[in-house]
C-alpha positions as a Markdown table, in Angstrom:
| # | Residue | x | y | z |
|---|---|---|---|---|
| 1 | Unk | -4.7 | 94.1 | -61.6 |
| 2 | Unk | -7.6 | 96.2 | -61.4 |
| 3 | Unk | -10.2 | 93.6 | -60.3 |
| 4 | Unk | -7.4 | 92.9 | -57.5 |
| 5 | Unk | -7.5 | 96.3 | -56.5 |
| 6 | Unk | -11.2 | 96.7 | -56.8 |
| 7 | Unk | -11.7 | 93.0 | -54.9 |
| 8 | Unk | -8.8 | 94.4 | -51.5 |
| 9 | Unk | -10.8 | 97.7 | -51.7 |
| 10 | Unk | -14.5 | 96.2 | -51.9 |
| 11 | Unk | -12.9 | 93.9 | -48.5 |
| 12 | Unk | -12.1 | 97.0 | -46.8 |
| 13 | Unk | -15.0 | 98.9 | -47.6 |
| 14 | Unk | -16.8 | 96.0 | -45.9 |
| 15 | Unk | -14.7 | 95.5 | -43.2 |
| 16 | Unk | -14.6 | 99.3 | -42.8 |
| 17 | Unk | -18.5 | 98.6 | -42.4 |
| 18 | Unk | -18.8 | 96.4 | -39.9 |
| 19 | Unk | -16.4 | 97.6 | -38.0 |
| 20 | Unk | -18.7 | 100.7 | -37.6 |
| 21 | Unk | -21.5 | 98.6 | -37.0 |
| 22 | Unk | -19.5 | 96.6 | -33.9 |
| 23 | Unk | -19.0 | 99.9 | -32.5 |
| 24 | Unk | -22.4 | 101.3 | -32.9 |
| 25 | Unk | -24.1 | 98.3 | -31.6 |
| 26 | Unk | -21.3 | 98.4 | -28.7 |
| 27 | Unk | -21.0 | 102.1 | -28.2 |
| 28 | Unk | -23.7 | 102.4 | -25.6 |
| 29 | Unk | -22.1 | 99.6 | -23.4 |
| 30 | Unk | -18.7 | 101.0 | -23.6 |
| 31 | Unk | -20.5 | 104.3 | -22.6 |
| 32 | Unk | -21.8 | 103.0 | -19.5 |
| 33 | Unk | -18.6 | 101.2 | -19.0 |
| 34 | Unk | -16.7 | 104.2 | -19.0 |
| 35 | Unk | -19.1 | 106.0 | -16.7 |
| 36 | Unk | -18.4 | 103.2 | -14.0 |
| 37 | Unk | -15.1 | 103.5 | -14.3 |
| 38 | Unk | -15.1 | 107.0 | -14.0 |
| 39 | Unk | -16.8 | 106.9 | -10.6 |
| 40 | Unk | -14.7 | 104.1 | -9.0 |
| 41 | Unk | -11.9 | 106.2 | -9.7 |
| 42 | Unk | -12.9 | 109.2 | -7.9 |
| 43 | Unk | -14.8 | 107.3 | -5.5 |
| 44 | Unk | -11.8 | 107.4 | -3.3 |
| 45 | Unk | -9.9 | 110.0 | -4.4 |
| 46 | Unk | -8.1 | 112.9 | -1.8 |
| 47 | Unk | -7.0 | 116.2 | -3.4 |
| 48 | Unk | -4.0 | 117.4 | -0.8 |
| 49 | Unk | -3.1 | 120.4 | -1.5 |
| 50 | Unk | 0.8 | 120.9 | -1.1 |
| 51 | Unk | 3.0 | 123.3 | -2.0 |
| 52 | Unk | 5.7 | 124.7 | -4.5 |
| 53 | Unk | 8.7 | 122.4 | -6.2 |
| 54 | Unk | 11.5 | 124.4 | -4.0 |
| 55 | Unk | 9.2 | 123.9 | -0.6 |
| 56 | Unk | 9.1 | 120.8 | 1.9 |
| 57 | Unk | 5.1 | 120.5 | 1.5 |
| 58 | Unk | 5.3 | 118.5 | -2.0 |
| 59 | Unk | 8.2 | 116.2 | -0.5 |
| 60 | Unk | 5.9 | 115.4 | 2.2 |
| 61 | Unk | 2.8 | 115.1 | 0.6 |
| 62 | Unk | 4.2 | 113.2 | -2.2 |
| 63 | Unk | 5.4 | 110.9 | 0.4 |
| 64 | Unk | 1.5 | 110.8 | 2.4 |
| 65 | Unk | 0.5 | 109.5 | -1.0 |
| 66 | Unk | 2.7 | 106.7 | -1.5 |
| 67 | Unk | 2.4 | 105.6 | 2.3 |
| 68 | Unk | -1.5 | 105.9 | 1.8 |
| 69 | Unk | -1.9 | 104.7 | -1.5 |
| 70 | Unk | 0.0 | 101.3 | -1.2 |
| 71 | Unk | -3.4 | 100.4 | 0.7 |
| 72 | Unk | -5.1 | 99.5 | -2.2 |
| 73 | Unk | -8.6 | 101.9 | -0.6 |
| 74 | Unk | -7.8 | 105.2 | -1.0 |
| 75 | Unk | -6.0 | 107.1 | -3.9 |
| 76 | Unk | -4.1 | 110.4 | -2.7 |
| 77 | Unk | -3.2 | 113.2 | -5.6 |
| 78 | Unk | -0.9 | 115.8 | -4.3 |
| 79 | Unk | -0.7 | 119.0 | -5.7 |
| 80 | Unk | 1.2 | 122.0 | -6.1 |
| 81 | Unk | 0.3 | 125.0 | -5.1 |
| 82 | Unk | 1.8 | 128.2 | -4.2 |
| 83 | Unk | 1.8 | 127.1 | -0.2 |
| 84 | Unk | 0.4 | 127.9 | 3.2 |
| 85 | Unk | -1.9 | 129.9 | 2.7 |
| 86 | Unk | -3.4 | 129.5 | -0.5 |
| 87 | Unk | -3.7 | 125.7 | 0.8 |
| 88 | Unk | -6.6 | 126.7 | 3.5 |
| 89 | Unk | -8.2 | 128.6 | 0.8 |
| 90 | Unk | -8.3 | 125.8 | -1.3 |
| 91 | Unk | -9.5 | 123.6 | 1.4 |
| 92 | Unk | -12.7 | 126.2 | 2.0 |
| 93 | Unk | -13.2 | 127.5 | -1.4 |
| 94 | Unk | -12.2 | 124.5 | -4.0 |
| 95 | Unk | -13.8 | 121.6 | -5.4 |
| 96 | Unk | -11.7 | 118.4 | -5.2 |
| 97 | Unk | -9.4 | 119.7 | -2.4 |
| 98 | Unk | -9.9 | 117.9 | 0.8 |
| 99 | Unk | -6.8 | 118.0 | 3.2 |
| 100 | Unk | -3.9 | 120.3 | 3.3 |
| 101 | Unk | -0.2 | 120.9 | 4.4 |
| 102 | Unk | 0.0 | 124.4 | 5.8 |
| 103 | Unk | 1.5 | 126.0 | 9.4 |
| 104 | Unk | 0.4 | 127.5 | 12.0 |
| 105 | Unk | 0.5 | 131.0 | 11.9 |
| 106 | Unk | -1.8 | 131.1 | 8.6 |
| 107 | Unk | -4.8 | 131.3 | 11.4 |
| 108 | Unk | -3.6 | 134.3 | 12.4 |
| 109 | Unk | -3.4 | 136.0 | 8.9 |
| 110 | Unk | -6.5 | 134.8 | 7.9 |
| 111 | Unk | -8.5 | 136.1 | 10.8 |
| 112 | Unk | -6.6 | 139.3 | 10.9 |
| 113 | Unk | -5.7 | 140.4 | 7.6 |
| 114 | Unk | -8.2 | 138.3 | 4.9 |
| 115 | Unk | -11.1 | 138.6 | 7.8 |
| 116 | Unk | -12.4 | 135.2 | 6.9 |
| 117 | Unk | -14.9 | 134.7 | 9.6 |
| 118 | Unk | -14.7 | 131.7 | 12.1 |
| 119 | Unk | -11.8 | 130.5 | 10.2 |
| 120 | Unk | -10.8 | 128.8 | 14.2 |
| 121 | Unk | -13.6 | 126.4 | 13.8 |
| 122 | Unk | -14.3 | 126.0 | 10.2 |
| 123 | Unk | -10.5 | 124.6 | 9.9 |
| 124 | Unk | -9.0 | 122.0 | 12.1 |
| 125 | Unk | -5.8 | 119.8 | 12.6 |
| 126 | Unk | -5.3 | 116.6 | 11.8 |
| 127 | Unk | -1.4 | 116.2 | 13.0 |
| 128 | Unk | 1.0 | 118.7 | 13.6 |
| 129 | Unk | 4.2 | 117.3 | 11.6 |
| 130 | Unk | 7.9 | 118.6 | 11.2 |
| 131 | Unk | 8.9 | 122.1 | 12.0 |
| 132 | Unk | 9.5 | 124.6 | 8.9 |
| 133 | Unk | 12.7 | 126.8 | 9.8 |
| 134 | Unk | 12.6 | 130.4 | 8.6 |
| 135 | Unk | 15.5 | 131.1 | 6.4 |
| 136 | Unk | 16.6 | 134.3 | 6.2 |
| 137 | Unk | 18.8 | 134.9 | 2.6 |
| 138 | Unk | 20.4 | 138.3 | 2.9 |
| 139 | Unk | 23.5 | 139.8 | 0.7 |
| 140 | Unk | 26.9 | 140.8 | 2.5 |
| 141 | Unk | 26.6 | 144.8 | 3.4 |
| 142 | Unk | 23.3 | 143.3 | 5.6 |
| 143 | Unk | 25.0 | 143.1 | 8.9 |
| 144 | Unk | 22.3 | 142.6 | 11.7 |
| 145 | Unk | 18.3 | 142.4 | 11.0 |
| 146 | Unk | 17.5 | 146.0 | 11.8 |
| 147 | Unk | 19.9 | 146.6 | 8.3 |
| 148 | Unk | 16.8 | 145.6 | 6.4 |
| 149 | Unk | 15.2 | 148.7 | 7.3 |
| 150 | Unk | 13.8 | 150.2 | 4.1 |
| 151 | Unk | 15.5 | 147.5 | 1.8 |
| 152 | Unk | 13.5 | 145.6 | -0.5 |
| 153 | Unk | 12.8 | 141.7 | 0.4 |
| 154 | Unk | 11.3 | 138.7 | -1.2 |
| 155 | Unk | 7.8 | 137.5 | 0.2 |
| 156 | Unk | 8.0 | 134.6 | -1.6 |
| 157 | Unk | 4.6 | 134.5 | -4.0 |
| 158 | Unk | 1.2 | 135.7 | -2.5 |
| 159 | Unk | 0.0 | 132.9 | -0.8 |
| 160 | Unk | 3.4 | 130.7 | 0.0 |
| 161 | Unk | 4.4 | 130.3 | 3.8 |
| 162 | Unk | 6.6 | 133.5 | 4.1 |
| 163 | Unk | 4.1 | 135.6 | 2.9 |
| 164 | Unk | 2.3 | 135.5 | 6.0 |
| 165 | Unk | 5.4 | 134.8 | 8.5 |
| 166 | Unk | 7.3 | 137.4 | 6.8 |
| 167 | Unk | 5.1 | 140.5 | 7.5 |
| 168 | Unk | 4.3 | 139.0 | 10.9 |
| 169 | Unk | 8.3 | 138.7 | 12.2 |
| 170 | Unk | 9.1 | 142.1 | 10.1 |
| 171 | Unk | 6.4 | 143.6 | 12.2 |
| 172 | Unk | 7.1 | 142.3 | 15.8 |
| 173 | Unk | 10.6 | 143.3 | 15.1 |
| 174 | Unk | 9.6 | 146.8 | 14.1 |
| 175 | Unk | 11.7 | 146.6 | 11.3 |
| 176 | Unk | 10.0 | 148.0 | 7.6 |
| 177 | Unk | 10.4 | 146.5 | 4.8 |
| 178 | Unk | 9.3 | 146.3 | 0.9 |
| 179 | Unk | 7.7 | 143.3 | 0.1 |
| 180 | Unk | 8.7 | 141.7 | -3.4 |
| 181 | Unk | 6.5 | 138.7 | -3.9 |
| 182 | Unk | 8.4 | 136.5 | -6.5 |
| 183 | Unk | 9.2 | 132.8 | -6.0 |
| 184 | Unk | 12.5 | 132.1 | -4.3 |
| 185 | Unk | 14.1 | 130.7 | -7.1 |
| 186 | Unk | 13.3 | 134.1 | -8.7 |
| 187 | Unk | 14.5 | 135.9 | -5.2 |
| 188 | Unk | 17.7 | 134.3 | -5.6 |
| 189 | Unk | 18.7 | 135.4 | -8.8 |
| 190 | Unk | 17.4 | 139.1 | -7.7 |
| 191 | Unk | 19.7 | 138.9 | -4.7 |
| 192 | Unk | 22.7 | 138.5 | -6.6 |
| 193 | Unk | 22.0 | 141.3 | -9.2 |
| 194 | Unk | 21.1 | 143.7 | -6.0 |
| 195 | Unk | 17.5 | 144.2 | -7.1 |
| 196 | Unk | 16.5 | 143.0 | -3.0 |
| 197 | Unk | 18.6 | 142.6 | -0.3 |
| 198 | Unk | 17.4 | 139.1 | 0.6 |
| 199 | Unk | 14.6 | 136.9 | 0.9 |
| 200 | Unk | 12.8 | 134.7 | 3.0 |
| 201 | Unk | 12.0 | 130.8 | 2.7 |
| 202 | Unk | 9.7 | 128.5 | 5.2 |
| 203 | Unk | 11.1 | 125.2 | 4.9 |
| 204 | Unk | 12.6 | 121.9 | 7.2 |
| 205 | Unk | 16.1 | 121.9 | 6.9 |
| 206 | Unk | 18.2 | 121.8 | 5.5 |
| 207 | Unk | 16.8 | 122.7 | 1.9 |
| 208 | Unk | 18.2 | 121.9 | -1.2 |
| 209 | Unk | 17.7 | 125.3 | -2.8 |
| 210 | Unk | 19.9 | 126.7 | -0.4 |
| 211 | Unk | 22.5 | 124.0 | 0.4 |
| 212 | Unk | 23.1 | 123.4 | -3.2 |
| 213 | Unk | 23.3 | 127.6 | -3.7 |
| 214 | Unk | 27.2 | 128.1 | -4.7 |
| 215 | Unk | 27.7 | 131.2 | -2.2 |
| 216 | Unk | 30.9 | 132.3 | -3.4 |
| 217 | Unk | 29.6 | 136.2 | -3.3 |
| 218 | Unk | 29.6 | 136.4 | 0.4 |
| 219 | Unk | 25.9 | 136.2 | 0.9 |
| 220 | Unk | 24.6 | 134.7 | 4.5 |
| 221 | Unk | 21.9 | 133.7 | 6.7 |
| 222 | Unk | 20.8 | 136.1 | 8.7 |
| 223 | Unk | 20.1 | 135.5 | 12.7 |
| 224 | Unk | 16.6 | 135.7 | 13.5 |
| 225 | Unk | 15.8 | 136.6 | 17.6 |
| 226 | Unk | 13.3 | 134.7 | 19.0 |
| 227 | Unk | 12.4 | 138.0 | 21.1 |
| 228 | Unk | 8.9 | 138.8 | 20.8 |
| 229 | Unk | 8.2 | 136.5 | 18.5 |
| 230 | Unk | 7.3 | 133.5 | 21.1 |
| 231 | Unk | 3.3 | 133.5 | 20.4 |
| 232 | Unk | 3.7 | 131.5 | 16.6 |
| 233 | Unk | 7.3 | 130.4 | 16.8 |
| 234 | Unk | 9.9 | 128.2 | 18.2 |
| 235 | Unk | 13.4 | 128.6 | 18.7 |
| 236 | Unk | 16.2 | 127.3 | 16.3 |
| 237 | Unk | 19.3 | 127.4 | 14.8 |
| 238 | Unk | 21.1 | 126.4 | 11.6 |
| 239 | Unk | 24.9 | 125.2 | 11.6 |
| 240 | Unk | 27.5 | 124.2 | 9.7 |
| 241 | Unk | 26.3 | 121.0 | 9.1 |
| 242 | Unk | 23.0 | 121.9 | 8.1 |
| 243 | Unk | 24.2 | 124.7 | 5.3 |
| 244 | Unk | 28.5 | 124.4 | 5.2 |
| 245 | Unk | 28.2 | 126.7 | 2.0 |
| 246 | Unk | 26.5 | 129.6 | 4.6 |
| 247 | Unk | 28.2 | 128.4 | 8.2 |
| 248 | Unk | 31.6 | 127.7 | 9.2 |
| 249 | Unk | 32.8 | 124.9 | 11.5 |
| 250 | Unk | 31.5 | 125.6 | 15.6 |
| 251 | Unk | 29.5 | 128.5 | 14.5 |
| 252 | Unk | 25.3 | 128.6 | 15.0 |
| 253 | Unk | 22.8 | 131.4 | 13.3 |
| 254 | Unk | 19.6 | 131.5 | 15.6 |
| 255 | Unk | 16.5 | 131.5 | 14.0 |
| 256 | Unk | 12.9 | 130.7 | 14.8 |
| 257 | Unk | 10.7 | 127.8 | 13.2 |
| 258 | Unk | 6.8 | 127.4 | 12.5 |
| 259 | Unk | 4.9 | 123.8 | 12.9 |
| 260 | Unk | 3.8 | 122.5 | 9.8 |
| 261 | Unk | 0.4 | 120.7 | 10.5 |
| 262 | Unk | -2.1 | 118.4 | 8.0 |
| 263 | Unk | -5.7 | 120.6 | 8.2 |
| 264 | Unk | -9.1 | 119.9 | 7.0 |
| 265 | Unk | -12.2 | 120.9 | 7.3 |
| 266 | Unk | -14.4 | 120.8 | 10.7 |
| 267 | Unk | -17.1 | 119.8 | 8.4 |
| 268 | Unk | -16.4 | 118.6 | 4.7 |
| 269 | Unk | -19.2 | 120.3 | 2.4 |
| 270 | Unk | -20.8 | 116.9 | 1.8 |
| 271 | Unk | -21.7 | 113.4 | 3.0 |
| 272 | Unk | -19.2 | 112.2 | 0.1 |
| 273 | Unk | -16.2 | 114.3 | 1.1 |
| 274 | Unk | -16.7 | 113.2 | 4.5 |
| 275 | Unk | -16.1 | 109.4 | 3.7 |
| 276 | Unk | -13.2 | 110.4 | 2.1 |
| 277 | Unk | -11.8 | 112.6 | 5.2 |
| 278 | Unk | -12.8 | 109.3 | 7.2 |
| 279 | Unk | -10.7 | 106.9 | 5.5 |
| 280 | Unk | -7.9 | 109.1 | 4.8 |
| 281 | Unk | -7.5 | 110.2 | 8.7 |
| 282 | Unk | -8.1 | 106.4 | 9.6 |
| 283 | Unk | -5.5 | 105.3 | 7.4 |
| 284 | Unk | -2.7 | 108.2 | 8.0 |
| 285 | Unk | -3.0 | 107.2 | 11.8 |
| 286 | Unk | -2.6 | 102.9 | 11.0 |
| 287 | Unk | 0.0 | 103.7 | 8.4 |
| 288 | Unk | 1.7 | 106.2 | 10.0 |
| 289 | Unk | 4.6 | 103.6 | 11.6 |
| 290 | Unk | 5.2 | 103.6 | 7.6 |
| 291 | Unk | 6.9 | 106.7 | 7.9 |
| 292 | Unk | 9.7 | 106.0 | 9.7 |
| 293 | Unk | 10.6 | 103.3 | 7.8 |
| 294 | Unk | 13.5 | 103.4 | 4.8 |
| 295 | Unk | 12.6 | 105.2 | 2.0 |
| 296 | Unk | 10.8 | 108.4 | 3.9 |
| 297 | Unk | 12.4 | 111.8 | 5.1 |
| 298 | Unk | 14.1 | 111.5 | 8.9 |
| 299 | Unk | 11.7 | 114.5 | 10.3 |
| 300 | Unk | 9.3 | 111.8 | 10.3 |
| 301 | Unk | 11.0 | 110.0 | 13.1 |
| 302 | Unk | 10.7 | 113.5 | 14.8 |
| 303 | Unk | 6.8 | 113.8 | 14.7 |
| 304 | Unk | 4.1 | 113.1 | 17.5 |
| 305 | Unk | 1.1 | 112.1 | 16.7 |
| 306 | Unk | -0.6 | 113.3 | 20.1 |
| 307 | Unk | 1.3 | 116.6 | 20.1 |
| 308 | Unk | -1.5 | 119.8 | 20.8 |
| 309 | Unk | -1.0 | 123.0 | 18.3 |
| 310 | Unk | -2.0 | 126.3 | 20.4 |
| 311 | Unk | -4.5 | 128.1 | 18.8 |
| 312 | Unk | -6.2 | 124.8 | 16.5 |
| 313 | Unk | -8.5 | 122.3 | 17.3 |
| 314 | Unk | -8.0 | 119.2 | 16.7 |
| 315 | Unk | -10.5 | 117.3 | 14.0 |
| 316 | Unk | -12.7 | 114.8 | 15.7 |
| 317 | Unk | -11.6 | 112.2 | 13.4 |
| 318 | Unk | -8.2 | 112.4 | 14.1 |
| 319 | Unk | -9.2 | 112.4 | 18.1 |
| 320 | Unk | -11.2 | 109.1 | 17.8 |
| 321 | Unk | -8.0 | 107.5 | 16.0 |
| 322 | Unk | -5.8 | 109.2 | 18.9 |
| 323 | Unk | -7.3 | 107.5 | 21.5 |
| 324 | Unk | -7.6 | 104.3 | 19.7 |
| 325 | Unk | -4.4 | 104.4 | 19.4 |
| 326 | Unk | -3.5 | 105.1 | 23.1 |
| 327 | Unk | -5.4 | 102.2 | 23.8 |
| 328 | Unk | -3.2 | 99.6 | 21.9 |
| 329 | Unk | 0.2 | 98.7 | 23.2 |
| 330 | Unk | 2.7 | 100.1 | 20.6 |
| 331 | Unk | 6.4 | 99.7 | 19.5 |
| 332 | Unk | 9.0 | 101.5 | 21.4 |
| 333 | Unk | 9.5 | 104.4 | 19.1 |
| 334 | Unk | 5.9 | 105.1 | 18.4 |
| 335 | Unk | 4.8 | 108.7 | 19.6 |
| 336 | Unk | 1.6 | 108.9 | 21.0 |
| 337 | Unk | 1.5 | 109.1 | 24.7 |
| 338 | Unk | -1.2 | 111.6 | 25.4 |
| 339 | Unk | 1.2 | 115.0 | 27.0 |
| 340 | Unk | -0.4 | 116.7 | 29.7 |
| 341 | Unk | -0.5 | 120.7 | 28.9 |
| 342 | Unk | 1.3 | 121.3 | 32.2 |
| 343 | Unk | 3.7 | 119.1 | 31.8 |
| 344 | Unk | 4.3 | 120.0 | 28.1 |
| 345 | Unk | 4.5 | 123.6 | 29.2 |
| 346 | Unk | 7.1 | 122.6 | 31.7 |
| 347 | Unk | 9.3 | 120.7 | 29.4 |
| 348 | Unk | 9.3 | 123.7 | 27.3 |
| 349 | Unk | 10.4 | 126.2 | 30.2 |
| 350 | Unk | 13.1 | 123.9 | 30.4 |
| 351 | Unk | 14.1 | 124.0 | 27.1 |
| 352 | Unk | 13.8 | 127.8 | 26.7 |
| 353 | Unk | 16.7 | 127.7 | 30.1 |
| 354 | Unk | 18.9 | 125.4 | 28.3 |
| 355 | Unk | 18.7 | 127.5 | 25.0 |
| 356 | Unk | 19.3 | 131.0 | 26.4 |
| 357 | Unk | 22.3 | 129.3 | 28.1 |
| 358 | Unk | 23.9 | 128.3 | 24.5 |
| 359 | Unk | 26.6 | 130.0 | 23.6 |
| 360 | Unk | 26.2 | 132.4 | 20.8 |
């Protein structure tokens, strides 16, 4: 028995030893291997940055990846991140991001209240995409917007979309608040205990948070006027069908939304980023028929690729694929007849007639 057990251990031992001696004589290879490997991977690699679980950014980016990424040439990785804001940071300030999902009115707070200089040119648009409606959560004994006065609100956290429309409308509206910057899921829970009187979310609707939000307390979405408010904003509305838990049947809240648009950088920090940008901005435009397929959120439908955001330029990229674009004849439901600004200001005039004339 023991010269069995010393014959198996004697195999092992040996086995044991040229196993170590494979790898050894391998390890350099396998080194170099994993080196290559390594840089295919990021080779074509796009940070997005997106936004927050609760938000519409991740939704969307997640969906910009998969479109993208069935290509085979370009690997998308969506992140979260707290939102809007934070997302052009990241695009000047962070390594590995490259693109980002944020709206418009983050221009505005960065060049007025962070003071980052030239932030107009150094950031540029891609697309604009779906419009974000500003929700307005509020308890019962909050009657009109001007009841806010003094009351304590949710900003969502530093960073996220209402953080800079919030102080923006609250300030137009001359109406003074108490920022609470928590998330909204946090908000929520604070508006039922009485902590705030409400709290306000950035997102296309309608938005699972709040349609799925059991309101059997009497809380409601507060109207919104679009009254001095016109220079970042659009006019909208929510209804019954949109949130039946907040709404009932024939009835409308007014509220204003903010155009979410895909940024990047007027000029990525290096001759590698920039290949990267390239291919991604090529491909969003040649996939982008994708996106209104099955499988991918209706507000796609709802997008045009040649519509102008006041106050951004758009990348040069994403005008060389624009007028490529224009060039080829398209399907029917394509989007990307070039507008002219008078006649895209008229269209709106007519819009804002036909609006005011809703009943209330």
């Amino acid at each position: 028995m023991l010269r069995i057990l010393a014959s198996g251990l004697a195999m092992i031992l040996g086995l044991s030893a040229a196993c170590h001696l494979a790898l050894a004589q391998t390890a350099p290879q396998s080194k170099a291997s994993r080196a290559e490997s390594r840089a295919k991977a990021n080779e074509w690699t796009v940070g997005l940055a997106a936004g927050l679980p609760e938000d519409t950014f991740l939704p969307f980016a997640a969906e910009i990846a998969r479109n993208l990424n069935e290509t085979g040439t370009l690997r998308v990785l969506p992140l979260a991140t707290p939102g809007a804001a934070n997302n052009v940071k990241a695009l000047l300030f962070l390594n590995g991001i490259d693109v980002a999902l944020t709206q418009t009115d983050v221009l505005h707070y960065l060049r007025t209240v962070e003071k980052v200089p030239q932030i107009e040119k150094r950031v540029q648009y891609i697309a604009a995409l779906y419009m974000s409606d500003i929700h307005l959560v509020v308890r019962p004994e909050i009657k009109t917007f001007a009841d806010l006065n003094g009351r304590k609100v949710g900003f969502n956290v530093p960073g996220a979309g209402p953080s800079v429309t919030a102080p923006i409308i609250f300030q137009r509206l001359g109406v003074k608040v108490e920022p609470v910057f928590v998330s909204n899921v946090q908000a929520l829970a604070m508006m039922k205990s009485g902590e705030i009187a409400g709290f306000m979310h950035s997102v296309a609707k309608p938005n699972n948070m709040i349609a799925g939000f059991s309101n059997d307390g009497g809380y409601k979405l507060l109207a919104i006027p679009y009254d001095k408010l016109d220079e970042f904003y659009f006019p909208s509305e929510f209804t019954s069908a949109d949130y039946p838990n907040f709404i009932k049947p024939g009835e409308r809240v007014e509220t204003v939304a903010v155009q979410t648009v895909l940024a990047v950088l007027d000029r990525p920090q290096s001759p590698d980023r920039s290949r990267r940008v390239r291919r991604f901005v090529e491909l969003f435009f040649d996939q982008f028929d994708k996106f209104k397929s099955l499988g991918y959120q209706p507000a796609w439908k709802d997008v045009n690729l040649a519509a102008q955001v006041p106050g951004w330029t758009r990348h040069e990229l994403a005008t060389e694929k624009l007028a490529e674009l224009t060039k080829k004849p398209r399907a029917a439901d394509t989007r990307v007849g070039v507008m002219a600004p008078g006649e895209q200001e008229r269209l709106f005039q007519r819009f804002m007639e036909w609006f005011k004339q809703q009943p209330r």
